[in-house]
C-alpha positions as CSV (number, residue, x, y, z in Angstrom):
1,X,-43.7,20.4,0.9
2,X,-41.1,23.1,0.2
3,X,-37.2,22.4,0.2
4,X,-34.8,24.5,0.9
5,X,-30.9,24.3,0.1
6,X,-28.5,24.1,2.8
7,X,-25.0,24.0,1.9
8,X,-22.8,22.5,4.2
9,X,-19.0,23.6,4.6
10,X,-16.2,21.1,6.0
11,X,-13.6,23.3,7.1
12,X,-10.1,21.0,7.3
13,X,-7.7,23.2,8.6
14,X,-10.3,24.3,11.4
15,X,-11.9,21.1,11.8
16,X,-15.7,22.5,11.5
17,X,-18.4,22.0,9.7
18,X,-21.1,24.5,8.7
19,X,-24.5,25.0,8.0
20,X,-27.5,27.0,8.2
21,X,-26.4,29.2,11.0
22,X,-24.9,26.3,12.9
23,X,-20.6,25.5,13.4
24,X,-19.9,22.1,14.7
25,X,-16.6,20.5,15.7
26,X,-15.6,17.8,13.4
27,X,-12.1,16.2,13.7
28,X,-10.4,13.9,11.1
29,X,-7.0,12.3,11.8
30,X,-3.4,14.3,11.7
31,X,-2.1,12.5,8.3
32,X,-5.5,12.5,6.6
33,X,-6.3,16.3,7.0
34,X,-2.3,17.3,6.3
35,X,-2.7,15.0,3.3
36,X,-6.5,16.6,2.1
37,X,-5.1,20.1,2.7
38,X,-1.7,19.8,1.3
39,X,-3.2,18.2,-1.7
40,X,-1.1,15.0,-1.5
41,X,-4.0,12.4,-1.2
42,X,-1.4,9.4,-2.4
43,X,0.7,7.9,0.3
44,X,2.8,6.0,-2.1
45,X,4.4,9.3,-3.7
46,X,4.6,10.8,-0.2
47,X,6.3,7.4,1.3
48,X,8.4,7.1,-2.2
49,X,9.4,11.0,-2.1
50,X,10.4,10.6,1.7
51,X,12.7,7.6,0.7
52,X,15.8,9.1,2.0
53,X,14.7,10.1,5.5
54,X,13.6,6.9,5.9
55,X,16.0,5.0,5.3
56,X,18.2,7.6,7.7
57,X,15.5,7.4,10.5
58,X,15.8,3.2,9.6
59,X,19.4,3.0,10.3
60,X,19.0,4.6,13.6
61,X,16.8,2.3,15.3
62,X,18.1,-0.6,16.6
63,X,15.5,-3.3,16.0
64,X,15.8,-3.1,12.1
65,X,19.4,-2.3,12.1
66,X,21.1,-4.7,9.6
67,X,17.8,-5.5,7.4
């Protein structure tokens, strides 16, 4: 039996994967992909960086007003 290498490709910001002579959709979630492609894979620096607009967006909504 004879192998052959295939590589296969995961395009994020295209959402394909390829191989051989083949393209296939393949999908991963909005924050995930933004976070892979951006290269900001930890959601406590992004939530801790984003501090301020949080706390702005917070004070506008009227279910967690006063907490």
């Amino acid at each position: 039996m004879t192998e052959t290498a295939c590589y296969v490709t995961y395009d994020l910001e295209e959402q394909e994967v390829r191989f051989a002579d083949r393209v296939v959709k393949a999908t991963v979630s909005d924050g995930p992909r933004t976070r892979l492609v951006a290269g900001t894979r930890d959601s406590t620096v992004l939530l801790l960086e984003a501090g301020a607009s949080i706390e702005a967006t917070t004070g506008t909504l009227p279910h967690v007003k006063g907490y």
